[in-house]
C-alpha atoms as one frame of an Amber mdcrd trajectory, in Angstrom:
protein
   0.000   0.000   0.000   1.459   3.699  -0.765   1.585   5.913   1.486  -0.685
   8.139   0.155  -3.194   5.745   0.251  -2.225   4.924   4.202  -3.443   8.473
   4.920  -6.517   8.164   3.136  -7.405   5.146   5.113  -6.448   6.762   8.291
  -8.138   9.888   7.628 -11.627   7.707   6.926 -11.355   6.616  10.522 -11.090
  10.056  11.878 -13.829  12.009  13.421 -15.076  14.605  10.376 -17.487  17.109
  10.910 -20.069  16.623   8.836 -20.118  18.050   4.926 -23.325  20.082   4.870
 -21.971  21.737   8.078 -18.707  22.114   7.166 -19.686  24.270   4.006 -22.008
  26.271   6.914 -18.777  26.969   9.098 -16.565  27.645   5.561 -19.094  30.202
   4.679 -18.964  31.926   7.945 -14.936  31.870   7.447 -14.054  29.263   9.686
 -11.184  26.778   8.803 -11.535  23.109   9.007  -9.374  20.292  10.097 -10.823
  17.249  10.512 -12.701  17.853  13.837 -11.137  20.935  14.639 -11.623  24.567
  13.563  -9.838  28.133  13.387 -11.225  31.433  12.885  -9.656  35.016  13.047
 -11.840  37.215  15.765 -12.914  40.917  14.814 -10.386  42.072  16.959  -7.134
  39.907  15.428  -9.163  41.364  11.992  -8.914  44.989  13.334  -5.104  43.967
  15.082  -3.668  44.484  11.120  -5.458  48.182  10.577  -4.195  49.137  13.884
  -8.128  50.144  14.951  -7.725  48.297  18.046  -6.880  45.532  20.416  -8.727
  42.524  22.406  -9.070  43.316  25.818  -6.472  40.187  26.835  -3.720  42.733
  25.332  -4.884  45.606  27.602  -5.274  43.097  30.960  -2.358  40.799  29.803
  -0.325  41.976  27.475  -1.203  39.446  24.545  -0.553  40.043  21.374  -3.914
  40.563  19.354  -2.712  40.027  15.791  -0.122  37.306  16.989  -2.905  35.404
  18.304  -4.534  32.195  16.690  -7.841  30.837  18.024  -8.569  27.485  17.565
 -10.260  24.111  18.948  -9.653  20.665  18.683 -13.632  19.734  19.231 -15.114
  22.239  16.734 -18.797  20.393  16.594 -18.274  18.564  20.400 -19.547  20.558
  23.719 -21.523  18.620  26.150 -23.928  22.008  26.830 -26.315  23.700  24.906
 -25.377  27.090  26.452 -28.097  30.220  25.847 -25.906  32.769  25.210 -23.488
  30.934  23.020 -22.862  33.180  19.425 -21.223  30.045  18.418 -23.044  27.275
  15.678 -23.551  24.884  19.023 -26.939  23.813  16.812 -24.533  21.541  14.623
 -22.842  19.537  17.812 -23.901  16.066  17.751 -21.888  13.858  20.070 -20.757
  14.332  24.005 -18.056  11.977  22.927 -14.508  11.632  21.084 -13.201   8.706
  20.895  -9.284   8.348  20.986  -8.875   5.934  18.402 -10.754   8.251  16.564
  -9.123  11.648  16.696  -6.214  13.249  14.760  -2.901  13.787  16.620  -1.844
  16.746  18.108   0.841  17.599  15.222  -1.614  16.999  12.362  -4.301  19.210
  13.555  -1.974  22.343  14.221  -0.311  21.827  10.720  -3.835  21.415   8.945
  -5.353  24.173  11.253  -1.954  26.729  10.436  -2.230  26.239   6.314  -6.683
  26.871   6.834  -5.390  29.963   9.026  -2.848  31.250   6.160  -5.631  31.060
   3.669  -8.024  32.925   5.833  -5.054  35.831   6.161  -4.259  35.734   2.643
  -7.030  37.396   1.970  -5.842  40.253   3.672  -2.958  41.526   1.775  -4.981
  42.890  -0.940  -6.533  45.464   1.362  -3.910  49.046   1.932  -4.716  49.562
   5.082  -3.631  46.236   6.297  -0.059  46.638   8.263   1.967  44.276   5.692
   4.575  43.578   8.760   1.393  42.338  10.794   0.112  40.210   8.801   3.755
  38.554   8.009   3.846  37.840  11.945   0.494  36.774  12.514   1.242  34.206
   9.984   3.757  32.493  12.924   1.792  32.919  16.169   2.789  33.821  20.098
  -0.007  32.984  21.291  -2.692  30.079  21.559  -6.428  30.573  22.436  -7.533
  26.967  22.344 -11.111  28.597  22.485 -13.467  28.853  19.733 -16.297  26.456
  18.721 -16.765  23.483  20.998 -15.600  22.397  24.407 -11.302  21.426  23.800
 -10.806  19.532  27.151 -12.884  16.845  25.196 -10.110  16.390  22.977  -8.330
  12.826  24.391  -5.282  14.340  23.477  -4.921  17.696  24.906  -2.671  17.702
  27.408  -0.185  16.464  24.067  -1.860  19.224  22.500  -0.428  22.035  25.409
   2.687  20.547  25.146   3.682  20.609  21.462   2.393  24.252  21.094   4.695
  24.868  24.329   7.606  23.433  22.606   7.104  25.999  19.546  10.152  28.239
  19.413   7.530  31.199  18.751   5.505  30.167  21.307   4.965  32.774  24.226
   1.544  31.646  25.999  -1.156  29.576  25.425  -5.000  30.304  26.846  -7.550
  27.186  27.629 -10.970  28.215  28.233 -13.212  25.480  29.590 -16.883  24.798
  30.656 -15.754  23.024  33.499 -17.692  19.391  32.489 -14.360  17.888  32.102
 -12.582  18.339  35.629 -10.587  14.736  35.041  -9.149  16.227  31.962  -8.054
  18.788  34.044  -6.733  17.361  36.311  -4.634  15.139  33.679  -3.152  17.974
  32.553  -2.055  19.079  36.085  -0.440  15.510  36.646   1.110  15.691  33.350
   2.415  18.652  33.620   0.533  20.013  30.542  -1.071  23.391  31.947  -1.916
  25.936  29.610  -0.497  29.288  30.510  -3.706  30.736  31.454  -6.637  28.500
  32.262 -10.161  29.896  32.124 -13.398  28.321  33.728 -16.632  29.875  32.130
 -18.852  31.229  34.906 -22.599  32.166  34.613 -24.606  30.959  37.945 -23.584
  30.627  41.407 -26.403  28.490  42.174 -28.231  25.367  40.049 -31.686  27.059
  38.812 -29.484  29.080  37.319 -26.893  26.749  36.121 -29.503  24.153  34.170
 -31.325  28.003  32.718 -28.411  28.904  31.647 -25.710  26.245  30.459 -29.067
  23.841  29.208 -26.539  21.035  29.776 -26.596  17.638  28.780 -25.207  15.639
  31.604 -27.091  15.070  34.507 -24.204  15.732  37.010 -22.925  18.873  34.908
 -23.338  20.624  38.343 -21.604  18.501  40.477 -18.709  18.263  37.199 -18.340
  21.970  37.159 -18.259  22.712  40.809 -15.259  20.115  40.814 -13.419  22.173
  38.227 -14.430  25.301  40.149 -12.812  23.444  43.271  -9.396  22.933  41.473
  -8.302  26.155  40.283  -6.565  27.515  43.951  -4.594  24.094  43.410  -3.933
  24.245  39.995  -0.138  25.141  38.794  -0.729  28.141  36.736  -2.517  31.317
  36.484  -6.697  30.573  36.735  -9.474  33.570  35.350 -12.809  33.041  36.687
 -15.173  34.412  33.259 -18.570  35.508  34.484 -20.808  36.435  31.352 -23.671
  38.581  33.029 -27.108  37.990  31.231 -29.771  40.592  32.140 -32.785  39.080
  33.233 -31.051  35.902  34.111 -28.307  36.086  36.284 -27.366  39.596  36.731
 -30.259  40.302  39.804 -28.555  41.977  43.088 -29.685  38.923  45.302 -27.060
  37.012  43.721 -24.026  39.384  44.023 -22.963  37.940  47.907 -23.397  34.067
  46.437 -20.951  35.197  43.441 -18.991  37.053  45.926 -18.848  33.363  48.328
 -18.318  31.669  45.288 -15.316  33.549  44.082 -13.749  33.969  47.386 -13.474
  30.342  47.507 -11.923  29.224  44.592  -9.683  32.042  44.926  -8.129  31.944
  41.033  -5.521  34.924  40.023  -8.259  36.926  38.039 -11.486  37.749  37.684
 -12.968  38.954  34.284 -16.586  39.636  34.807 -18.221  40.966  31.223 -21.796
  41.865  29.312 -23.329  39.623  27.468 -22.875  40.271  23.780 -25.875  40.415
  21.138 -23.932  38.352  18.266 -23.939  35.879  16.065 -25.684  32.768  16.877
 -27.025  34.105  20.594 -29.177  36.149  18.676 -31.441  33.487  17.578 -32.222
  33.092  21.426 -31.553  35.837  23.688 -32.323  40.137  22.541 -30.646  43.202
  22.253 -31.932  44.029  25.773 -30.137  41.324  27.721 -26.861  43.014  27.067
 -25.774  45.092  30.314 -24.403  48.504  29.945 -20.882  48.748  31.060 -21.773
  50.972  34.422 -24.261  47.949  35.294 -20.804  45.660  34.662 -18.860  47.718
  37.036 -21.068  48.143  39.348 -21.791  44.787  39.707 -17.716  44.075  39.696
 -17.591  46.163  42.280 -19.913  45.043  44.904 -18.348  41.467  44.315 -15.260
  42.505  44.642 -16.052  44.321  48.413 -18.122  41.336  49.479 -15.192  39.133
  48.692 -12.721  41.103  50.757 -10.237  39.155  48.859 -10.235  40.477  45.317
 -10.104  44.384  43.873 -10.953  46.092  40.402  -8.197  46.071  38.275  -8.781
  46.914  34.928 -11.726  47.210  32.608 -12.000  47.882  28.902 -15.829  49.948
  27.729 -15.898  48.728  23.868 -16.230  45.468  25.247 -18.205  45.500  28.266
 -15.818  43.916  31.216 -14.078  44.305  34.083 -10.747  42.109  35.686 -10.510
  41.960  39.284  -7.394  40.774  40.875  -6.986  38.301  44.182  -4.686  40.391
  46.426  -4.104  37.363  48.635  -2.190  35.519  45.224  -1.068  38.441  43.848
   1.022  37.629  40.195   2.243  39.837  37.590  -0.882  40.878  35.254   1.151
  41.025  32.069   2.199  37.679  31.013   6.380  37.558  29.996   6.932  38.228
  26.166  10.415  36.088  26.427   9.841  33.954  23.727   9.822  30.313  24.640
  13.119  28.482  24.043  12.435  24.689  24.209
Protein backbone atom coordinates (compact mmCIF):
# COMPACT_ATOMS: atom_id res chain seq x y z
CA UNK A 1 0.00 0.00 0.00
CA UNK A 2 1.46 3.70 -0.76
CA UNK A 3 1.58 5.91 1.49
CA UNK A 4 -0.69 8.14 0.16
CA UNK A 5 -3.19 5.74 0.25
CA UNK A 6 -2.22 4.92 4.20
CA UNK A 7 -3.44 8.47 4.92
CA UNK A 8 -6.52 8.16 3.14
CA UNK A 9 -7.40 5.15 5.11
CA UNK A 10 -6.45 6.76 8.29
CA UNK A 11 -8.14 9.89 7.63
CA UNK A 12 -11.63 7.71 6.93
CA UNK A 13 -11.35 6.62 10.52
CA UNK A 14 -11.09 10.06 11.88
CA UNK A 15 -13.83 12.01 13.42
CA UNK A 16 -15.08 14.60 10.38
CA UNK A 17 -17.49 17.11 10.91
CA UNK A 18 -20.07 16.62 8.84
CA UNK A 19 -20.12 18.05 4.93
CA UNK A 20 -23.32 20.08 4.87
CA UNK A 21 -21.97 21.74 8.08
CA UNK A 22 -18.71 22.11 7.17
CA UNK A 23 -19.69 24.27 4.01
CA UNK A 24 -22.01 26.27 6.91
CA UNK A 25 -18.78 26.97 9.10
CA UNK A 26 -16.57 27.64 5.56
CA UNK A 27 -19.09 30.20 4.68
CA UNK A 28 -18.96 31.93 7.95
CA UNK A 29 -14.94 31.87 7.45
CA UNK A 30 -14.05 29.26 9.69
CA UNK A 31 -11.18 26.78 8.80
CA UNK A 32 -11.54 23.11 9.01
CA UNK A 33 -9.37 20.29 10.10
CA UNK A 34 -10.82 17.25 10.51
CA UNK A 35 -12.70 17.85 13.84
CA UNK A 36 -11.14 20.93 14.64
CA UNK A 37 -11.62 24.57 13.56
CA UNK A 38 -9.84 28.13 13.39
CA UNK A 39 -11.23 31.43 12.89
CA UNK A 40 -9.66 35.02 13.05
CA UNK A 41 -11.84 37.22 15.76
CA UNK A 42 -12.91 40.92 14.81
CA UNK A 43 -10.39 42.07 16.96
CA UNK A 44 -7.13 39.91 15.43
CA UNK A 45 -9.16 41.36 11.99
CA UNK A 46 -8.91 44.99 13.33
CA UNK A 47 -5.10 43.97 15.08
CA UNK A 48 -3.67 44.48 11.12
CA UNK A 49 -5.46 48.18 10.58
CA UNK A 50 -4.19 49.14 13.88
CA UNK A 51 -8.13 50.14 14.95
CA UNK A 52 -7.72 48.30 18.05
CA UNK A 53 -6.88 45.53 20.42
CA UNK A 54 -8.73 42.52 22.41
CA UNK A 55 -9.07 43.32 25.82
CA UNK A 56 -6.47 40.19 26.83
CA UNK A 57 -3.72 42.73 25.33
CA UNK A 58 -4.88 45.61 27.60
CA UNK A 59 -5.27 43.10 30.96
CA UNK A 60 -2.36 40.80 29.80
CA UNK A 61 -0.33 41.98 27.47
CA UNK A 62 -1.20 39.45 24.54
CA UNK A 63 -0.55 40.04 21.37
CA UNK A 64 -3.91 40.56 19.35
CA UNK A 65 -2.71 40.03 15.79
CA UNK A 66 -0.12 37.31 16.99
CA UNK A 67 -2.90 35.40 18.30
CA UNK A 68 -4.53 32.19 16.69
CA UNK A 69 -7.84 30.84 18.02
CA UNK A 70 -8.57 27.48 17.57
CA UNK A 71 -10.26 24.11 18.95
CA UNK A 72 -9.65 20.66 18.68
CA UNK A 73 -13.63 19.73 19.23
CA UNK A 74 -15.11 22.24 16.73
CA UNK A 75 -18.80 20.39 16.59
CA UNK A 76 -18.27 18.56 20.40
CA UNK A 77 -19.55 20.56 23.72
CA UNK A 78 -21.52 18.62 26.15
CA UNK A 79 -23.93 22.01 26.83
CA UNK A 80 -26.32 23.70 24.91
CA UNK A 81 -25.38 27.09 26.45
CA UNK A 82 -28.10 30.22 25.85
CA UNK A 83 -25.91 32.77 25.21
CA UNK A 84 -23.49 30.93 23.02
CA UNK A 85 -22.86 33.18 19.42
CA UNK A 86 -21.22 30.05 18.42
CA UNK A 87 -23.04 27.27 15.68
CA UNK A 88 -23.55 24.88 19.02
CA UNK A 89 -26.94 23.81 16.81
CA UNK A 90 -24.53 21.54 14.62
CA UNK A 91 -22.84 19.54 17.81
CA UNK A 92 -23.90 16.07 17.75
CA UNK A 93 -21.89 13.86 20.07
CA UNK A 94 -20.76 14.33 24.01
CA UNK A 95 -18.06 11.98 22.93
CA UNK A 96 -14.51 11.63 21.08
CA UNK A 97 -13.20 8.71 20.89
CA UNK A 98 -9.28 8.35 20.99
CA UNK A 99 -8.88 5.93 18.40
CA UNK A 100 -10.75 8.25 16.56
CA UNK A 101 -9.12 11.65 16.70
CA UNK A 102 -6.21 13.25 14.76
CA UNK A 103 -2.90 13.79 16.62
CA UNK A 104 -1.84 16.75 18.11
CA UNK A 105 0.84 17.60 15.22
CA UNK A 106 -1.61 17.00 12.36
CA UNK A 107 -4.30 19.21 13.55
CA UNK A 108 -1.97 22.34 14.22
CA UNK A 109 -0.31 21.83 10.72
CA UNK A 110 -3.84 21.42 8.94
CA UNK A 111 -5.35 24.17 11.25
CA UNK A 112 -1.95 26.73 10.44
CA UNK A 113 -2.23 26.24 6.31
CA UNK A 114 -6.68 26.87 6.83
CA UNK A 115 -5.39 29.96 9.03
CA UNK A 116 -2.85 31.25 6.16
CA UNK A 117 -5.63 31.06 3.67
CA UNK A 118 -8.02 32.93 5.83
CA UNK A 119 -5.05 35.83 6.16
CA UNK A 120 -4.26 35.73 2.64
CA UNK A 121 -7.03 37.40 1.97
CA UNK A 122 -5.84 40.25 3.67
CA UNK A 123 -2.96 41.53 1.78
CA UNK A 124 -4.98 42.89 -0.94
CA UNK A 125 -6.53 45.46 1.36
CA UNK A 126 -3.91 49.05 1.93
CA UNK A 127 -4.72 49.56 5.08
CA UNK A 128 -3.63 46.24 6.30
CA UNK A 129 -0.06 46.64 8.26
CA UNK A 130 1.97 44.28 5.69
CA UNK A 131 4.57 43.58 8.76
CA UNK A 132 1.39 42.34 10.79
CA UNK A 133 0.11 40.21 8.80
CA UNK A 134 3.76 38.55 8.01
CA UNK A 135 3.85 37.84 11.95
CA UNK A 136 0.49 36.77 12.51
CA UNK A 137 1.24 34.21 9.98
CA UNK A 138 3.76 32.49 12.92
CA UNK A 139 1.79 32.92 16.17
CA UNK A 140 2.79 33.82 20.10
CA UNK A 141 -0.01 32.98 21.29
CA UNK A 142 -2.69 30.08 21.56
CA UNK A 143 -6.43 30.57 22.44
CA UNK A 144 -7.53 26.97 22.34
CA UNK A 145 -11.11 28.60 22.49
CA UNK A 146 -13.47 28.85 19.73
CA UNK A 147 -16.30 26.46 18.72
CA UNK A 148 -16.76 23.48 21.00
CA UNK A 149 -15.60 22.40 24.41
CA UNK A 150 -11.30 21.43 23.80
CA UNK A 151 -10.81 19.53 27.15
CA UNK A 152 -12.88 16.85 25.20
CA UNK A 153 -10.11 16.39 22.98
CA UNK A 154 -8.33 12.83 24.39
CA UNK A 155 -5.28 14.34 23.48
CA UNK A 156 -4.92 17.70 24.91
CA UNK A 157 -2.67 17.70 27.41
CA UNK A 158 -0.18 16.46 24.07
CA UNK A 159 -1.86 19.22 22.50
CA UNK A 160 -0.43 22.03 25.41
CA UNK A 161 2.69 20.55 25.15
CA UNK A 162 3.68 20.61 21.46
CA UNK A 163 2.39 24.25 21.09
CA UNK A 164 4.69 24.87 24.33
CA UNK A 165 7.61 23.43 22.61
CA UNK A 166 7.10 26.00 19.55
CA UNK A 167 10.15 28.24 19.41
CA UNK A 168 7.53 31.20 18.75
CA UNK A 169 5.50 30.17 21.31
CA UNK A 170 4.97 32.77 24.23
CA UNK A 171 1.54 31.65 26.00
CA UNK A 172 -1.16 29.58 25.43
CA UNK A 173 -5.00 30.30 26.85
CA UNK A 174 -7.55 27.19 27.63
CA UNK A 175 -10.97 28.21 28.23
CA UNK A 176 -13.21 25.48 29.59
CA UNK A 177 -16.88 24.80 30.66
CA UNK A 178 -15.75 23.02 33.50
CA UNK A 179 -17.69 19.39 32.49
CA UNK A 180 -14.36 17.89 32.10
CA UNK A 181 -12.58 18.34 35.63
CA UNK A 182 -10.59 14.74 35.04
CA UNK A 183 -9.15 16.23 31.96
CA UNK A 184 -8.05 18.79 34.04
CA UNK A 185 -6.73 17.36 36.31
CA UNK A 186 -4.63 15.14 33.68
CA UNK A 187 -3.15 17.97 32.55
CA UNK A 188 -2.06 19.08 36.09
CA UNK A 189 -0.44 15.51 36.65
CA UNK A 190 1.11 15.69 33.35
CA UNK A 191 2.41 18.65 33.62
CA UNK A 192 0.53 20.01 30.54
CA UNK A 193 -1.07 23.39 31.95
CA UNK A 194 -1.92 25.94 29.61
CA UNK A 195 -0.50 29.29 30.51
CA UNK A 196 -3.71 30.74 31.45
CA UNK A 197 -6.64 28.50 32.26
CA UNK A 198 -10.16 29.90 32.12
CA UNK A 199 -13.40 28.32 33.73
CA UNK A 200 -16.63 29.87 32.13
CA UNK A 201 -18.85 31.23 34.91
CA UNK A 202 -22.60 32.17 34.61
CA UNK A 203 -24.61 30.96 37.94
CA UNK A 204 -23.58 30.63 41.41
CA UNK A 205 -26.40 28.49 42.17
CA UNK A 206 -28.23 25.37 40.05
CA UNK A 207 -31.69 27.06 38.81
CA UNK A 208 -29.48 29.08 37.32
CA UNK A 209 -26.89 26.75 36.12
CA UNK A 210 -29.50 24.15 34.17
CA UNK A 211 -31.32 28.00 32.72
CA UNK A 212 -28.41 28.90 31.65
CA UNK A 213 -25.71 26.24 30.46
CA UNK A 214 -29.07 23.84 29.21
CA UNK A 215 -26.54 21.04 29.78
CA UNK A 216 -26.60 17.64 28.78
CA UNK A 217 -25.21 15.64 31.60
CA UNK A 218 -27.09 15.07 34.51
CA UNK A 219 -24.20 15.73 37.01
CA UNK A 220 -22.93 18.87 34.91
CA UNK A 221 -23.34 20.62 38.34
CA UNK A 222 -21.60 18.50 40.48
CA UNK A 223 -18.71 18.26 37.20
CA UNK A 224 -18.34 21.97 37.16
CA UNK A 225 -18.26 22.71 40.81
CA UNK A 226 -15.26 20.12 40.81
CA UNK A 227 -13.42 22.17 38.23
CA UNK A 228 -14.43 25.30 40.15
CA UNK A 229 -12.81 23.44 43.27
CA UNK A 230 -9.40 22.93 41.47
CA UNK A 231 -8.30 26.16 40.28
CA UNK A 232 -6.57 27.51 43.95
CA UNK A 233 -4.59 24.09 43.41
CA UNK A 234 -3.93 24.24 40.00
CA UNK A 235 -0.14 25.14 38.79
CA UNK A 236 -0.73 28.14 36.74
CA UNK A 237 -2.52 31.32 36.48
CA UNK A 238 -6.70 30.57 36.73
CA UNK A 239 -9.47 33.57 35.35
CA UNK A 240 -12.81 33.04 36.69
CA UNK A 241 -15.17 34.41 33.26
CA UNK A 242 -18.57 35.51 34.48
CA UNK A 243 -20.81 36.43 31.35
CA UNK A 244 -23.67 38.58 33.03
CA UNK A 245 -27.11 37.99 31.23
CA UNK A 246 -29.77 40.59 32.14
CA UNK A 247 -32.78 39.08 33.23
CA UNK A 248 -31.05 35.90 34.11
CA UNK A 249 -28.31 36.09 36.28
CA UNK A 250 -27.37 39.60 36.73
CA UNK A 251 -30.26 40.30 39.80
CA UNK A 252 -28.56 41.98 43.09
CA UNK A 253 -29.69 38.92 45.30
CA UNK A 254 -27.06 37.01 43.72
CA UNK A 255 -24.03 39.38 44.02
CA UNK A 256 -22.96 37.94 47.91
CA UNK A 257 -23.40 34.07 46.44
CA UNK A 258 -20.95 35.20 43.44
CA UNK A 259 -18.99 37.05 45.93
CA UNK A 260 -18.85 33.36 48.33
CA UNK A 261 -18.32 31.67 45.29
CA UNK A 262 -15.32 33.55 44.08
CA UNK A 263 -13.75 33.97 47.39
CA UNK A 264 -13.47 30.34 47.51
CA UNK A 265 -11.92 29.22 44.59
CA UNK A 266 -9.68 32.04 44.93
CA UNK A 267 -8.13 31.94 41.03
CA UNK A 268 -5.52 34.92 40.02
CA UNK A 269 -8.26 36.93 38.04
CA UNK A 270 -11.49 37.75 37.68
CA UNK A 271 -12.97 38.95 34.28
CA UNK A 272 -16.59 39.64 34.81
CA UNK A 273 -18.22 40.97 31.22
CA UNK A 274 -21.80 41.86 29.31
CA UNK A 275 -23.33 39.62 27.47
CA UNK A 276 -22.87 40.27 23.78
CA UNK A 277 -25.87 40.42 21.14
CA UNK A 278 -23.93 38.35 18.27
CA UNK A 279 -23.94 35.88 16.06
CA UNK A 280 -25.68 32.77 16.88
CA UNK A 281 -27.02 34.10 20.59
CA UNK A 282 -29.18 36.15 18.68
CA UNK A 283 -31.44 33.49 17.58
CA UNK A 284 -32.22 33.09 21.43
CA UNK A 285 -31.55 35.84 23.69
CA UNK A 286 -32.32 40.14 22.54
CA UNK A 287 -30.65 43.20 22.25
CA UNK A 288 -31.93 44.03 25.77
CA UNK A 289 -30.14 41.32 27.72
CA UNK A 290 -26.86 43.01 27.07
CA UNK A 291 -25.77 45.09 30.31
CA UNK A 292 -24.40 48.50 29.95
CA UNK A 293 -20.88 48.75 31.06
CA UNK A 294 -21.77 50.97 34.42
CA UNK A 295 -24.26 47.95 35.29
CA UNK A 296 -20.80 45.66 34.66
CA UNK A 297 -18.86 47.72 37.04
CA UNK A 298 -21.07 48.14 39.35
CA UNK A 299 -21.79 44.79 39.71
CA UNK A 300 -17.72 44.08 39.70
CA UNK A 301 -17.59 46.16 42.28
CA UNK A 302 -19.91 45.04 44.90
CA UNK A 303 -18.35 41.47 44.31
CA UNK A 304 -15.26 42.50 44.64
CA UNK A 305 -16.05 44.32 48.41
CA UNK A 306 -18.12 41.34 49.48
CA UNK A 307 -15.19 39.13 48.69
CA UNK A 308 -12.72 41.10 50.76
CA UNK A 309 -10.24 39.15 48.86
CA UNK A 310 -10.24 40.48 45.32
CA UNK A 311 -10.10 44.38 43.87
CA UNK A 312 -10.95 46.09 40.40
CA UNK A 313 -8.20 46.07 38.27
CA UNK A 314 -8.78 46.91 34.93
CA UNK A 315 -11.73 47.21 32.61
CA UNK A 316 -12.00 47.88 28.90
CA UNK A 317 -15.83 49.95 27.73
CA UNK A 318 -15.90 48.73 23.87
CA UNK A 319 -16.23 45.47 25.25
CA UNK A 320 -18.20 45.50 28.27
CA UNK A 321 -15.82 43.92 31.22
CA UNK A 322 -14.08 44.30 34.08
CA UNK A 323 -10.75 42.11 35.69
CA UNK A 324 -10.51 41.96 39.28
CA UNK A 325 -7.39 40.77 40.88
CA UNK A 326 -6.99 38.30 44.18
CA UNK A 327 -4.69 40.39 46.43
CA UNK A 328 -4.10 37.36 48.63
CA UNK A 329 -2.19 35.52 45.22
CA UNK A 330 -1.07 38.44 43.85
CA UNK A 331 1.02 37.63 40.20
CA UNK A 332 2.24 39.84 37.59
CA UNK A 333 -0.88 40.88 35.25
CA UNK A 334 1.15 41.02 32.07
CA UNK A 335 2.20 37.68 31.01
CA UNK A 336 6.38 37.56 30.00
CA UNK A 337 6.93 38.23 26.17
CA UNK A 338 10.42 36.09 26.43
CA UNK A 339 9.84 33.95 23.73
CA UNK A 340 9.82 30.31 24.64
CA UNK A 341 13.12 28.48 24.04
CA UNK A 342 12.43 24.69 24.21
Amino acid sequence: MSCSAETVEEDDRLIQIKPAIAKQLKKAKYGIADHATVALCHWTKKSFKHEGDCYKHKFYGISTHGCMEFSPAGMHCENRCVYCWRPMEFYDSLKMDPKQVAEPEVILTKLMIERKELINGYYGDSRNDKQRLDESLLPSHYSISLSGEPTMYPKLPELIKYLHSLKATKSTFLVTNGQEPDMIQRLQDEDALPTQLYLSTNAADYESFKRINRPKYDDSWERWNRTLSMLKHLKTRTVLRITLIRDYNDIKEMIPVFAEMVRKASPHFIEIKSYMHIGRSTNRLEHSNMLEMEEIKNFSEQVSKQSKIFSVMDESFVSRISVLQNNERLIERYIPTCVNTN
